[in-house]
N, C-alpha and C positions, 0 to 999 in steps of 0.2 A: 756827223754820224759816221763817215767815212773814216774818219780819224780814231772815232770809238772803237769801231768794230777791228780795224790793224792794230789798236794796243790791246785790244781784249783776245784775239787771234794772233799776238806774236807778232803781226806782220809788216807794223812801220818800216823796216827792212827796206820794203820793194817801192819806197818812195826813191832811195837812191840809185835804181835800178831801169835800165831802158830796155821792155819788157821785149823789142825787137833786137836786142844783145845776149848772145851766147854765154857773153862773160860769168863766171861762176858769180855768186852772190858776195864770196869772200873777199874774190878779187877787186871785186867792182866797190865794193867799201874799204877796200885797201887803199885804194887807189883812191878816192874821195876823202880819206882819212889826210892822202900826204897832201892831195891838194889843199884841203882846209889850213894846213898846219903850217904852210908857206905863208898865211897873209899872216898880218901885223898884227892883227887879233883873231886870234882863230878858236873857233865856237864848236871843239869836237863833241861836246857832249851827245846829241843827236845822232851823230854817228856810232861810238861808242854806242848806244843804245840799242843802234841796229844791228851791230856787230853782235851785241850781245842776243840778240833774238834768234840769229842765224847759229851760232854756237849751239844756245839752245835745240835749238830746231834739229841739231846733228846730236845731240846729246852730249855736247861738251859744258858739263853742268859747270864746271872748276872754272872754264874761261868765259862762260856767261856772268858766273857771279863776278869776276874779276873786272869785266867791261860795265854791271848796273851797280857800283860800288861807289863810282863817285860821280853818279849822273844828278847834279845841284840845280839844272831849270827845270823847267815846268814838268817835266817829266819824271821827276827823283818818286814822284809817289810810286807811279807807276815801275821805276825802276825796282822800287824796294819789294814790291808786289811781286815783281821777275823774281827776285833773289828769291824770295819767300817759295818761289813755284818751283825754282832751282830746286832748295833743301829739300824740298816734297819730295822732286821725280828720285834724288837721293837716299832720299829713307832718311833722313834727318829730321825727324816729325817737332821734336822739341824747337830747335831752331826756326825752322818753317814757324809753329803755333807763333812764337816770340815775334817773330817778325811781323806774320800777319795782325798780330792784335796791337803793335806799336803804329802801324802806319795812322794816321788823322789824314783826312780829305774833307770838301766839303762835294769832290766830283762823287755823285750818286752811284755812275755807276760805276766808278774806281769801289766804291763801298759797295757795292752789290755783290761785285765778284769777288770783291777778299770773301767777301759774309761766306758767297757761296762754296770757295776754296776753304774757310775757316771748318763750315757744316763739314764737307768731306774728311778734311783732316780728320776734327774729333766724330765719327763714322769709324774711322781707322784706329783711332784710338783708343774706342769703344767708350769714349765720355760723351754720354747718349742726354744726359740734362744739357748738356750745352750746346749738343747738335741742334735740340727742342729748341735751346732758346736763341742760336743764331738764326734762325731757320723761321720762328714766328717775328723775329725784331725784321731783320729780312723781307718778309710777307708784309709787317706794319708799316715799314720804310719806305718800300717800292716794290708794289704787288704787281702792280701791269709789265714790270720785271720779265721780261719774257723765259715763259714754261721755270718761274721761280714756282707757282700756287701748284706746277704740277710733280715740281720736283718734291713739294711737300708733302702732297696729297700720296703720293707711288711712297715718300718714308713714312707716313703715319699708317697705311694700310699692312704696308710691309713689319711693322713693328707692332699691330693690331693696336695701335696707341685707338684706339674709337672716342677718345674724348675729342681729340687736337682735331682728327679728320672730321669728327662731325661739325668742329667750332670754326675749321676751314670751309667746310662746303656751304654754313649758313653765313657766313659773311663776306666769303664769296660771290653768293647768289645776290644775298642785299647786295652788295656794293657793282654789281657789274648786270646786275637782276637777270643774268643769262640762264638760257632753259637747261643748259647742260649742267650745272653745279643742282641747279631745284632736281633733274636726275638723279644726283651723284647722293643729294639727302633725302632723297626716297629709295635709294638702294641701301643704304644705312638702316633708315629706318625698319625697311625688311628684313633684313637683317638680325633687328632687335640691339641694333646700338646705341639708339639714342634717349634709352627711360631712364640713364640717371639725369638726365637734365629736365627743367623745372621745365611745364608745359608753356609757358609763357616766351621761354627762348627763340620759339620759333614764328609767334605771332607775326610779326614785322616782317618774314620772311614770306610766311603764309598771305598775306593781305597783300604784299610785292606781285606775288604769281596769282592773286584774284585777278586782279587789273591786265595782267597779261597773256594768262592761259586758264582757263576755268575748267578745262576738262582736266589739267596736272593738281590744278587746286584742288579740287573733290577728290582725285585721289591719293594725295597726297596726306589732306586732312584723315583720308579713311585710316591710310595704314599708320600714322601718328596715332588716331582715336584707338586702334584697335592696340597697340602698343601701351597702350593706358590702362588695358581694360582691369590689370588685375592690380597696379602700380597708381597710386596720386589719379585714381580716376578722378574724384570728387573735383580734384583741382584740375585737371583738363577742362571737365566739365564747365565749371566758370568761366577758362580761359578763352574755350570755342564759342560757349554760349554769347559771350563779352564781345569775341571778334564776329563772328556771325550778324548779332545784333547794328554791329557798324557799317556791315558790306550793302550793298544795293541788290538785294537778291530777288530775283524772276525766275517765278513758277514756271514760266514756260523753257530755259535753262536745262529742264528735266533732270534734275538733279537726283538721281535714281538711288544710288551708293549712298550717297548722305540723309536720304531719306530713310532706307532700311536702314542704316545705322542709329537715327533718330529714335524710329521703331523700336530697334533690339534694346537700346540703350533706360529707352523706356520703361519695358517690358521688366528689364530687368530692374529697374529701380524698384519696380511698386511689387515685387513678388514676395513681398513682405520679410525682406530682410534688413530693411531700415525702417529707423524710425522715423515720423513723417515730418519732426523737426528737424531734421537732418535735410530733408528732401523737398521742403518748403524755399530754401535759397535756390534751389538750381532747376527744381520742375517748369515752374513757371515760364523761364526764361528758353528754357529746352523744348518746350511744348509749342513756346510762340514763334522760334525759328523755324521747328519742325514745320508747320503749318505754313509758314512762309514758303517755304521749299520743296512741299510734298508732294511727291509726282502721281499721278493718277491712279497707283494702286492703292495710294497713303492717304490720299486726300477724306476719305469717310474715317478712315482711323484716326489720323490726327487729327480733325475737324470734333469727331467725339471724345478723344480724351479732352481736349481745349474745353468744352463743355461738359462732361466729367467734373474735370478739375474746378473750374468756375463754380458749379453745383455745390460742390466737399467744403470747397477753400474759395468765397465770395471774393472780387476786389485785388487779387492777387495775378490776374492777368487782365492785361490793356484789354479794356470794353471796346476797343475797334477791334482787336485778333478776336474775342469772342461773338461779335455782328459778322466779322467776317466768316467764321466756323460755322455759325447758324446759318448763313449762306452755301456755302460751301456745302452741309453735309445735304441739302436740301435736293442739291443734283450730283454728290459723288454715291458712286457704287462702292460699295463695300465690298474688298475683293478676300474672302477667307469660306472656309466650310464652319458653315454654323455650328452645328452638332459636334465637330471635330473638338474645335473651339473652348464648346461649352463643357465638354467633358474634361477637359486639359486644364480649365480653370478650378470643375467640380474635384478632379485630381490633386487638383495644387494644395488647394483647400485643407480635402483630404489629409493627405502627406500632411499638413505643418500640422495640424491637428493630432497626428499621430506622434509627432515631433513633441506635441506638448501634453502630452498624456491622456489625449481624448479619443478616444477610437472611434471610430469612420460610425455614424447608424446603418446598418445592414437595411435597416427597410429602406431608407431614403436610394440608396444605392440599388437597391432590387428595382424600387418603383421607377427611377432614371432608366433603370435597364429596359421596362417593358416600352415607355415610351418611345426604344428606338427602335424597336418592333412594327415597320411601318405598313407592314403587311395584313395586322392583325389591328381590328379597330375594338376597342374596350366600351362592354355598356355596362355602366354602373346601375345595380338594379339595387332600389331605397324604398322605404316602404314604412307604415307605422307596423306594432307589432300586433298579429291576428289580422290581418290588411290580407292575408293567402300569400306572400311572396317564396314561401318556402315549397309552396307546393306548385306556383309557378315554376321556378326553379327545376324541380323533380322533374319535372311535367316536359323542360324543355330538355333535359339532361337524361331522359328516361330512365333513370334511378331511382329511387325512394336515401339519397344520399341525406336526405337531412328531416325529420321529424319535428324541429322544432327551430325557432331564430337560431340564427349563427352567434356566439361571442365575439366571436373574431370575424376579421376582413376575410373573405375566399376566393380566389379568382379561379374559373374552370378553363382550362385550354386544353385545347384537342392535342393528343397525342397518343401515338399507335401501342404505346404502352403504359399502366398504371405508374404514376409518378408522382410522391407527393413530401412536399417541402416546407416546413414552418421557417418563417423568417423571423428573427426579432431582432431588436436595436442591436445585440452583439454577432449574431449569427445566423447562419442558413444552416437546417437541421433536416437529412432527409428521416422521414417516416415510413416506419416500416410497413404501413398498410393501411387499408381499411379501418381495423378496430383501433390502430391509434389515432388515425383523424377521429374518429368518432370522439375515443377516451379526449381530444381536443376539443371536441363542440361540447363534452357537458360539460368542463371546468369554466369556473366563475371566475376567478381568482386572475387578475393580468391579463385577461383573455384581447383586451381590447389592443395588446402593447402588441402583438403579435400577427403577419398578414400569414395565410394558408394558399401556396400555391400548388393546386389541385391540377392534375395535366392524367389524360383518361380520351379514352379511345371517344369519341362523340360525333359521326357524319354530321348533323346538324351545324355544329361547331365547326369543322371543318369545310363546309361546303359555301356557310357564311362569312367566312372568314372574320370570326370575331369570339374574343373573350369574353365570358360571361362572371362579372366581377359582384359577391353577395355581399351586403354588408346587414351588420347588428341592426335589427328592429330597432326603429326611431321612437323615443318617446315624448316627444316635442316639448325638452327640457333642456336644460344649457349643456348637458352632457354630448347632445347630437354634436352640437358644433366642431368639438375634438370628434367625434366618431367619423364625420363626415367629412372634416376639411383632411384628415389623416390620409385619403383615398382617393377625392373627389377631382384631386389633378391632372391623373392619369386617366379619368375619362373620355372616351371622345362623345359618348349619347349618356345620358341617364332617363331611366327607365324608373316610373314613378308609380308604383303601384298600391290601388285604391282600391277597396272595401266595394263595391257594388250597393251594397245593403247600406252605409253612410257615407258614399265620399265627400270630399274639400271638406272637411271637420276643419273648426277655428285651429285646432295643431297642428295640423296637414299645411295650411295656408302659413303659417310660422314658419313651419319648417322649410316650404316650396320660396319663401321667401328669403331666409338665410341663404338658402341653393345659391338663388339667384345673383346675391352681392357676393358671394364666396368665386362665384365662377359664372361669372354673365353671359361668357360665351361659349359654354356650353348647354347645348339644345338638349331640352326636358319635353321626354314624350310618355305616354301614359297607358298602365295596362290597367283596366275595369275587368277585378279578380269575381269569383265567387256569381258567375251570371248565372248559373243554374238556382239562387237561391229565391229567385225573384219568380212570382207567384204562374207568370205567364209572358209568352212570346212577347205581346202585343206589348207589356208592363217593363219586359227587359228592350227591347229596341225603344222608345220612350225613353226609358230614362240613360240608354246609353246615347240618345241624339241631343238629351239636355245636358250633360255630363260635358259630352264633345265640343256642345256651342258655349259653354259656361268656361271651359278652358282655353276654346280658342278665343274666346274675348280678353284672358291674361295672356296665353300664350301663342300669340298669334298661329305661331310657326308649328305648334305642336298637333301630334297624332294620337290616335286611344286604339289600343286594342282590347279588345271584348273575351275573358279568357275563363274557362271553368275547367276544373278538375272529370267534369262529367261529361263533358264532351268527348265526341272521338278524336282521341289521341293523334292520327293520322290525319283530319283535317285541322285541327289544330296548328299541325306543325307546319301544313302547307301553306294554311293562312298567317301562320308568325313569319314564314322565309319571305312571304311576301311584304310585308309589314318592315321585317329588318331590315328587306334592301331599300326596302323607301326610308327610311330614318339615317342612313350610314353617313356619315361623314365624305363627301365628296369634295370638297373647297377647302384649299389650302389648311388642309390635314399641317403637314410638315412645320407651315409655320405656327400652328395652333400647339403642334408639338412641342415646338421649340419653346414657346411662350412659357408652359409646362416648365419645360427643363429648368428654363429661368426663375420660377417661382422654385423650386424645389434647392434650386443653389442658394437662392435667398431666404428660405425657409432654414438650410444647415447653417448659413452665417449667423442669423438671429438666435440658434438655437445653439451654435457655440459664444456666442454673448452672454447668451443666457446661463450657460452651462459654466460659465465663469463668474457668473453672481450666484450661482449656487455652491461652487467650487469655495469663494470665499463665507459664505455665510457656512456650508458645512465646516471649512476651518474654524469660523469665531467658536461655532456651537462645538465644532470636537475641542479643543480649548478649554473652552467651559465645564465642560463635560469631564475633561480628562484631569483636570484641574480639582475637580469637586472630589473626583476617582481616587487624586495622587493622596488627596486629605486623608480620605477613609484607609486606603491602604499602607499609608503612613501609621494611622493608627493602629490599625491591624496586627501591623509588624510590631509597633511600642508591645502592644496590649499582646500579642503572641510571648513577644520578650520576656515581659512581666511573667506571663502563666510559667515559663519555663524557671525563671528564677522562682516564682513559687515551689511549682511541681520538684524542683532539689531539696529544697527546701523540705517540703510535705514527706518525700522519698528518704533522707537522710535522717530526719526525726522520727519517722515510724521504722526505720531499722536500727535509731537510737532505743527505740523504745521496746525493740525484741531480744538484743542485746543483754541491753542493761539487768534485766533481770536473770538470764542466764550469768552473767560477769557475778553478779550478786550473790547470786546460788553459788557458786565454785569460789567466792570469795571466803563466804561462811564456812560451807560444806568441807573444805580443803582442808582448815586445821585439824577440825573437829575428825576425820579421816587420821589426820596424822597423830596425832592426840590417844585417840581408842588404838592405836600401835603400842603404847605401854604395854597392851595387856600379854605384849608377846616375852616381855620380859619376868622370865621365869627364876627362883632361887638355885633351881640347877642350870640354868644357863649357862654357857661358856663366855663367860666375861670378856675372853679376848676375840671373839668372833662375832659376839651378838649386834654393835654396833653395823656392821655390815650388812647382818642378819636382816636387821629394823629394815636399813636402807633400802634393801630391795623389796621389802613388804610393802614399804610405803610406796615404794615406783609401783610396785603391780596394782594396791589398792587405787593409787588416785588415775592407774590407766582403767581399771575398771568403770573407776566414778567417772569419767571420762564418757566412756563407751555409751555407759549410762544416760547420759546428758545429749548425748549428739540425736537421738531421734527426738527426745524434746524440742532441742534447736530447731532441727530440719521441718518440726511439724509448726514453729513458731515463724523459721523464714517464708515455707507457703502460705501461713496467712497474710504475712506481709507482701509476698508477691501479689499474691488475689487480689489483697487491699490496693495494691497501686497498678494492677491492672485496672482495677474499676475506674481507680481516677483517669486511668490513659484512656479508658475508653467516653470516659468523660466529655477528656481532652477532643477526642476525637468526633464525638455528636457533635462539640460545638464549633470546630474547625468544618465540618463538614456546613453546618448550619452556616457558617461564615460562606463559604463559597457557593452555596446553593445561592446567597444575597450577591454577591458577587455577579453570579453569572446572570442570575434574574437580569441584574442591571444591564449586564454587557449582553445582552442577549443571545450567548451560546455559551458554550462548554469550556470557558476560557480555565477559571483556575481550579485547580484537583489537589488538596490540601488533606494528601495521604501521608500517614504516622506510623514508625517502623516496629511493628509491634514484634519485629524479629529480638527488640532487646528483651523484652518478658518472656523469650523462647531462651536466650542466653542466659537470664537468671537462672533459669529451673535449673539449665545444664549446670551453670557454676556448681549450685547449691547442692544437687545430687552429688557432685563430684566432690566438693569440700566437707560434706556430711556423710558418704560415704561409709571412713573411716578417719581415727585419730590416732594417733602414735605418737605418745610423749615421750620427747629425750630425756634420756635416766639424768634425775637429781640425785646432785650430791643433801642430802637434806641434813642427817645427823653425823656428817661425816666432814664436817667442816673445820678446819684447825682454829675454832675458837681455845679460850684460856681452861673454858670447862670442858670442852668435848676432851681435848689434850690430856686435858687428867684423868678422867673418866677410862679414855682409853686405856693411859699407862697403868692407873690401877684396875684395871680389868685385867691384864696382862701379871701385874704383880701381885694381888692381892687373889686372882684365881685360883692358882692352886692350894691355896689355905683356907680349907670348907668353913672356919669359925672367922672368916674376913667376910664371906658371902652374902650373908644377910643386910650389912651396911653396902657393902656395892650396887646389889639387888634392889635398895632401898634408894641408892644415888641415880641408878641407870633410868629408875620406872621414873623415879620422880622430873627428872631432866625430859624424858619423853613427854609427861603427860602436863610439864607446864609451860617446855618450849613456845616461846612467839612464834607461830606460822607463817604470819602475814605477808612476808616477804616471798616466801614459798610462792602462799596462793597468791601472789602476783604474779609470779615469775611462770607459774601452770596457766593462768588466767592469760598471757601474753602467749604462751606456746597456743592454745585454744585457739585465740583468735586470728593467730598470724596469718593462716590462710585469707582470712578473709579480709585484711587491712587492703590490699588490693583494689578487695571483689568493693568496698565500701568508699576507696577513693574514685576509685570511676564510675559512680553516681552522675556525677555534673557530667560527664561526658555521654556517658548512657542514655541521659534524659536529653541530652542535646542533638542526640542520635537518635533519638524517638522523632524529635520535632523538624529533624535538618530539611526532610523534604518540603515541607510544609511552610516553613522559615523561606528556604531557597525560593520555592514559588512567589510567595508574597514579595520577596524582596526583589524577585529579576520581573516582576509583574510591575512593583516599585518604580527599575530601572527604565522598563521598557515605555512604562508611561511617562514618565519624567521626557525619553529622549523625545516620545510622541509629540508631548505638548512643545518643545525647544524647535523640532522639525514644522512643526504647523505653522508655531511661531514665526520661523527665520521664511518660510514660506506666506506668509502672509506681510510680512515685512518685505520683503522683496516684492510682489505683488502692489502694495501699498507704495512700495519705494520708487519702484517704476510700473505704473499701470499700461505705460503703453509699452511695450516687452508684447501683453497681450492686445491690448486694445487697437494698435496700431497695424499690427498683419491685417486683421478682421475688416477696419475701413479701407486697406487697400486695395483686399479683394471687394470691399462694395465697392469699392470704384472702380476695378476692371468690371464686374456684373456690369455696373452701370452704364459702362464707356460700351460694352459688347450691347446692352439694349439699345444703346445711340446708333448704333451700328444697324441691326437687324429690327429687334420690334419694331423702337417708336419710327424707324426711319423706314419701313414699313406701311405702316399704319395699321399694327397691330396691336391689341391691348393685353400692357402688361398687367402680370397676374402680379400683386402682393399678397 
């Protein structure tokens, strides 16, 4: 070791050196050099070697190297090392790397220190992969290497390499199992360096510091779990649950940290963000550690999930952790606030429900609300109808607030000013007063879906500290049961009020029966209404002492009070204060409350169950429904299609048909016009003029004939307007009759299948405007360079001025006028006529398409919109079908927190739950 430590410190040197000698170092191996060199075989390398050390040591790098150059015994390794440290202190980095990565040894620690000289070098040289990997070969070769693991640990932090330092601190701690490395990887882990590695990396580390320190283990485990919590939870989970299940763990350990962690971890599995197949591998096995481990605040929490869970999921955890659990919860205390509790789960609920398109019921939430009103104790007062309860009611309320049964639930609470609030399943509605509670108590209609909280100035009510809750006249029919269980939870007394004149009727006994399995433990006491109706004193005390004893034989516990509207009002209300404070609920109120709250959280789980088997059968039936819908409206549209291709059709042939015979007329009429122009041709005529003459007679006569014609037209278009108004309005009854079936069906005001009669406002206009007036472009008619006109002309011209030529001209011009062909003419006038209107008559198909478009549009985006209806229900119902627990699954996780919270407080109690 001595020998190690001088070649690794330079210092062989001072072996040749007598440490009580002044002599310099140089001199002193100078001098040992000549001695050596005199024998016969002289062994300088040694020397040389020290020589070379002491150079070094002055910084004489050039004669260091010169003296470990040719050192060939035992020492050459170490000499080549020297050199190699030489070129370093030089700056000759290359040479240095060369030399150190050539030397071979099998001395460890000749290898340690090149490695370690190597790491620095490439440090300096910035080749940072090969620092890595001299530096871990290094650590793998010879870690007890001394302060090699620390020279690692200061580059891997320094270089925030977090991989290598975490992979140094956990195989460190294994291998050496020291508390200081299990530090160095829980400083990491807080940190947050260590979640790209797989949770299993560190098992073996963790299990090492069970056996050794169990207070670094729990915390250690904690800040690992909690470093999971958003990363490969699922897979920690295994990993701990895996190692946990292997350790030897005692409860009495007080394993506090891992306990709440158990807890939260819990907590949060089942808050209905997984599915319970997911959560079936890793609960079981999490629940039965927890319980192993659960320190005295946990011990009734995890004792009740364990049996929870067993309940839900039979056989899936060991039948000893659950003997054990039922032990267990039988004397732990359950450490949480109830109420806090039950509303944080009633919330939770809530929320995801709102999350999946169901909104919260307003009553269920109002009625949770009074329940924590512990101040205020609720008598439910029930009654058949004509029993007096309404005028009990009055009687205590000094009001005449109600004339006749309630529709609805009412609760009366004292308050120094009028206040009054309809609740229903969407909302809290406040009420403007008096005569709208009233316009409330006559409607029939929903009355029942709706609770009335009434809040009104009342000392009675305030002095007894109790709400007076009215419900709908009972008619001892299956309807009660909703009327009565809707209410009946938020009582703490009901108040049973009897006819005098018939009470306990076979319906009464029905009904007091139902009470009774609905809510057994709620005490049922009894008002004997209508005692003035009864003939005499003697007759009414009689039969209120048979009354009394005939109930207290069902009702052991129960009280009567004796009540009339004729009595004085003032003793009355003295004898009821006394009456109420004997009935009130004195013993354990809070948990009778709580029992409540529990049934009402279980009442919204069932009822969003429920609310998802309606959810889906309303899908099949809108489907069905919209499907039946898309058929008719399909046709709608075909059969609309058709009318309109008719309607062009109808439209264009009845304005062929006002046409045509006008075209007819000015077919005929045109020649025969141009024809009686002969007679203009006279024997003194000017022969060389008259042609021209003709010409313009005939432009003015067929503008006349013209002019003529056009209020005929005009008065033949308006009947064909008329005419195809009638049929739009035709159109229109039955478009209307269309949609009136339509809406029948949809039951509102969905489609409005309006036709734009603004086109039969644009016909008049055209037609006014194109009949108007007419103005025909001057024809050339007998002025046309045919072979005859040409002559006609020139002998008009030549044969005029010679009066005995006249008579044959005279005789050529009439004759050519009066047997000219016209027909072309009266086309060419017949085409001027109509040109305005070739237009007005090809935008027919457009017109009538503009009559229908809105009606068309409707139908077709009515089409669309049902089409996407039924695709949307669809892909909705197929998802639903596809994965039912999506829904099905939040719903039992919250019955299993209900459930685990009643393991906790009712049954562990001994109080009876309400279902």
């Amino acid at each position: 070791m001595v020998l190690e430590e001088q070649l690794k410190n330079k210092t062989y040197y001072t072996m040749f050196i007598n440490e009580h000698d002044s002599v310099h170092p140089i001199q002193a191996l100078g001098e040992a050099f000549l001695e050596e060199a005199q024998k016969d075989l002289p062994d300088l390398s040694n020397i040389r070697f020290a020589q070379g050390e002491v150079y070094f040591h002055h910084k004489d790098y050039e004669a260091a190297i010169y003296k470990w150059e040719n050192i060939q015994n035992e020492l050459g390794s170490w000499a080549k090392k020297n050199i190699a440290d030489a070129y370093y202190e030089l700056g000759i980095l290359p040479n240095a790397e060369d030399l150190y990565t050539a030397i071979k040894t099998t001395d460890s620690t000749l290898t340690t220190e090149v490695a370690l000289k190597l790491f620095s070098l490439y440090i300096e040289r910035d080749k940072m992969e090969a620092a890595v990997s001299v530096i871990k070969k290094t650590i793998a070769d010879n870690p007890d290497y001394p302060n090699v693991t620390d020279i690692a640990r200061a580059f891997f932090e320094e270089r925030l390499d977090w991989g290598n330092a975490v992979e140094l601190a956990v195989n460190e701690a294994k291998r050496t199992e020291n508390i200081k490395w299990f530090d160095i990887l829980h400083s990491y882990v807080d940190k947050g360096m260590t979640n790209s590695f797989a949770p299993s990396y560190f098992s073996h580390a963790l299990f090492i510091l069970f056996h050794s320190d169990k207070h670094r283990f729990e915390s250690l485990v904690a800040s690992i779990w909690n470093s999971y919590q958003e990363d490969a939870s699922f897979t920690w989970m295994k990993e701990i649950n895996h190692l946990l299940l292997n350790l030897d763990l005692e409860r009495t350990q007080n394993w506090v940290i891992l306990s709440d962690l158990h807890r939260e971890t819990f907590n949060q599995l089942i808050n209905g963000d997984y599915f319970i197949k997911d959560l079936q591998e890793y609960i079981p096995d999490l629940l039965t550690n927890w319980l192993r481990l659960a320190d005295s605040k946990n011990q009734a929490m995890s004792s009740a999930a364990v049996l929870t869970w067993d309940e839900l999921f039979p056989n899936t955890i060991s039948s000893t952790i659950v003997k054990e659990a039922e032990n267990l919860i039988r004397i732990a205390k359950a450490d949480l606030n109830e109420f806090e509790e039950s509303l944080t789960l009633l919330h939770s609920i809530n929320q995801w429900a709102r999350a999946n398109e169901m909104e919260e019921d307003e009553r269920v939430s109002w009625l949770v609300d009074q329940l924590f009103d512990f101040d205020t104790q609720h008598l439910l007062v029930v009654g058949m109808g004509g029993s007096g309860k309404s005028t009990f009611i009055n009687t205590i309320l000094g009001e005449p607030l109600q004339d006749s049964p309630t529709p609805s639930t009412v609760m009366f609470r004292h308050s120094e000013e009028l206040d009054i609030k309809e609740i229903t399943v969407e909302e809290r509605m406040k009420l403007a007063g008096f005569s709208e509670f009233q316009e409330r108590m006559d409607r029939l209609r929903n009355a029942q879906e709706s609770i009335i909280e009434y809040r009104l100035p009342s000392q009675l009510l305030q002095e007894q500290a109790f709400a007076l809750i009215d419900t709908p006249a009972l008619k001892g029919n299956d309807e009660d049961r909703y009327g009565v269980l809707k209410t009946l939870q938020v009582a703490d007394v009901i108040l049973f009020v009897l006819d005098a004149n018939a009470p306990l009727t076979a319906k009464e006994r029905t009904i007091l029966t139902q009470i009774q399995q609905l809510a057994p433990d709620i005490p049922i006491h009894f008002v004997l209404s209508k005692m003035d109706t009864i003939p005499n004193e003697q007759d009414a005390i009689r039969i209120l002492d048979e009354i009394s004893l005939e109930l207290h034989a069902e009702f052991s516990d129960s009280k009567v009070f004796a009540f009339s509207s004729q009595y004085d009002r003032s003793q009355q209300l003295s004898d009821l204060k006394i009456f109420i404070e004997s009935i009130k609920m004195t013993r354990h109120l809070k948990d009778k409350r709580l029992a409540k709250v529990l049934y009402f959280i279980r009442a919204t789980i069932a009822s969003l169950l429920q609310k998802r088997i309606d959810l889906e059968n309303r899908l099949v039936e809108a489907v069905r429904w919209n499907e039946d819908m898309y058929l008719k409206l399909n046709g709608s549209v075909n059969q609309l299609d058709d009318t309109i291709t008719q309607k062009i059709k109808e439209v264009s042939s009845a304005f062929f048909a006002v046409k045509e015979p006008i075209k007819q007329e000015i077919n005929e009429s045109v020649p025969n016009i141009l024809r009686e122009c002969g007679s203009l041709i006279k024997e003194e005529s000017d022969f060389g003029t008259i042609l021209n003459e003709v010409n313009q007679e005939m432009n003015l006569r067929l503008q006349a004939f013209l002019e003529q014609l056009l209020p005929k037209y005009y008065s033949s278009l308006q009947e064909w307007i008329k005419t195809c108004e009638e049929g739009f309005v035709l159109s229109q009854q039955y478009l209307d009759e269309l949609s009136d079936g339509f809406n029948r069906m949809y039951g509102e005001e969905r489609l409005k299948l309006n036709c734009d009669f603004k086109v039969v406002e644009d016909w008049h206009r055209d037609t006014d405007r194109m009949t108007s007036r007419f103005q025909l472009d001057p024809l050339n008619i007998v002025l046309k360079r045919t072979p005859s006109q040409f002559l006609l002309k020139s002998a008009g011209k030549l044969f005029g001025a010679f009066s005995q030529n006249k008579t044959v001209v005279y005789n050529k011009y009439k004759a050519f006028i009066e047997n000219e062909d016209y027909s072309e003419i009266a086309a060419v006038v017949s085409k001027q006529f109509f040109q305005a209107f070739e237009l007005f008559e090809k935008s027919f198909e457009r017109d009538v398409n503009l009559f229908f478009k809105n009606s068309m549009n409707v139908l077709t985006s009515t089409v669309e919109a049902t089409r996407s209806e039924i695709e949307t229900n669809n892909d909705i119902l197929e998802k639903m079908n596809e994965k039912p627990e999506l829904f099905r699954d939040p719903l039992t996780l919250f019955e299993l927190r209900l459930r685990q919270f009643e393991w906790m407080t009712v049954a562990g109690n001994g109080i009876q739950t309400v279902y």
